[in-house]
C-alpha positions as CSV (number, residue, x, y, z in Angstrom):
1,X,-29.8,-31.2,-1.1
2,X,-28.4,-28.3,1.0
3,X,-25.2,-27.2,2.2
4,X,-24.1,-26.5,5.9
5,X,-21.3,-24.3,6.9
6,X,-19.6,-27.0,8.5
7,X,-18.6,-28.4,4.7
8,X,-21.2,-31.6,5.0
9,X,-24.6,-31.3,2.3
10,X,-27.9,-32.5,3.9
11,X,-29.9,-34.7,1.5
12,X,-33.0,-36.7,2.2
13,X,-31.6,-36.7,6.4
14,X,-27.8,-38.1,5.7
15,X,-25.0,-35.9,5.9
16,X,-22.6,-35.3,3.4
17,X,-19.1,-34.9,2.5
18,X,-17.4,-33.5,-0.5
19,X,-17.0,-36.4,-2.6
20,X,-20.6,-38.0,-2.1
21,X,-21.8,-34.5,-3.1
22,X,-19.8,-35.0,-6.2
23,X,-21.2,-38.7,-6.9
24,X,-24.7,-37.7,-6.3
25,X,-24.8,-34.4,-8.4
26,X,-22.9,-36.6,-11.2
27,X,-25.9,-39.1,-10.8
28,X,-28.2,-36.4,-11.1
29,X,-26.6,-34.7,-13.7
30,X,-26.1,-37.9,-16.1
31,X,-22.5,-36.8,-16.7
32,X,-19.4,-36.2,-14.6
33,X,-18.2,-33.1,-12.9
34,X,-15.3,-30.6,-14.0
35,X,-12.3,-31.7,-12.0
36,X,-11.5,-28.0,-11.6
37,X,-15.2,-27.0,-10.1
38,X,-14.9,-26.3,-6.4
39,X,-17.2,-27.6,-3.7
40,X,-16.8,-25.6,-0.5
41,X,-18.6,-23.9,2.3
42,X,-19.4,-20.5,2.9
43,X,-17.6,-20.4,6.6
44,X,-14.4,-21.7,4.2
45,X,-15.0,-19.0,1.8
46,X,-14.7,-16.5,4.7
47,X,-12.3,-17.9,6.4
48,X,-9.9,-17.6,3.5
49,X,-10.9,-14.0,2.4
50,X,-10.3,-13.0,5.7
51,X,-6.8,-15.1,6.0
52,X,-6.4,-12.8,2.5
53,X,-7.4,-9.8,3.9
54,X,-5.2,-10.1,7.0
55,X,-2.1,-10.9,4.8
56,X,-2.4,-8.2,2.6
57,X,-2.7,-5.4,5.8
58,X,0.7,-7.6,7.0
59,X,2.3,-7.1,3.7
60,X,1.6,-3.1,3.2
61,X,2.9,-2.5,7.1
62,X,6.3,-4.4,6.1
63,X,6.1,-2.3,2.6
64,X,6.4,0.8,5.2
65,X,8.9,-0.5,7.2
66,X,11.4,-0.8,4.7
67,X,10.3,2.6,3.0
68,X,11.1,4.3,6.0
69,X,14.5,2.2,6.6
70,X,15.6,3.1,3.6
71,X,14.6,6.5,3.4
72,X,16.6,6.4,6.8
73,X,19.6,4.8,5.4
74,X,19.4,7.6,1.9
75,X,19.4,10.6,4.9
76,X,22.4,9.5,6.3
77,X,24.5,8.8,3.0
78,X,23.6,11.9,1.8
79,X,26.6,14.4,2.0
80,X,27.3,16.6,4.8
81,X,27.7,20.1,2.9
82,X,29.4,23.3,5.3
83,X,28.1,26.4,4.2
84,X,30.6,29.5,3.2
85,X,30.9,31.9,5.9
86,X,29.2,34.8,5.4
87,X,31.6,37.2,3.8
88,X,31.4,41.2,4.8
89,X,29.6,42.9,2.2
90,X,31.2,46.6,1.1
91,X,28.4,48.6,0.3
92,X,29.3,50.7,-2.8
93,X,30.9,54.1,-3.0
94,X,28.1,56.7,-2.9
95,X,28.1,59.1,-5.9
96,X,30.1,61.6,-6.0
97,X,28.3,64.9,-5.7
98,X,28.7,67.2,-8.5
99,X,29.4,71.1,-6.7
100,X,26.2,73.3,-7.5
101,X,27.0,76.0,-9.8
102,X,27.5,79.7,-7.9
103,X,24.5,81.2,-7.6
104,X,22.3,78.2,-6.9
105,X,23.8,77.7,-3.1
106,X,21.0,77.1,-1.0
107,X,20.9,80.2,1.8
């Protein structure tokens, strides 16, 4: 028995669906199936990892969104500070030259 992607399982020429695939493994097997195991298709499969896929791309580009929203919305709460004006800097007094003692005068 073999499985097509459309979700049907070929076996001996008849086509079939999820619940005779059930019956006739639980024939074959002599006992019943988990509940919990999972019949599906491999176009399914895809189909789902790439519904996944497409949410999770959606999700991280509305993440950004509000990042930069609220970064936005922190910018502008922020205070607006002035700055002191630039006050005039006295330079100090130069040293005081001592007077050269008489003799030393340059000529």
């Amino acid at each position: 028995m073999t499985k097509d992607d459309d979700g049907m399982a070929r076996g001996g020429g008849e086509r079939l669906g999820t619940a005779e695939v059930r019956r006739v493994l639980t024939g074959q097997l002599g006992y019943a199936l988990p509940a919990d195991l999972v019949i599906t298709t491999r176009a399914e499969i895809e189909a789902r990892e790439f519904t996944a896929y497409g949410r999770g791309w959606r999700d991280r580009v509305e993440h950004e969104r509000r990042r930069a929203e609220e970064a936005r919305a922190a910018r502008e709460r922020q205070a607006k500070v002035l700055a002191f004006p630039r006050q005039k800097q006295t330079s100090p007094p130069a040293p005081a030259r001592c007077p050269a003692p008489p003799g030393d005068e340059p000529s």
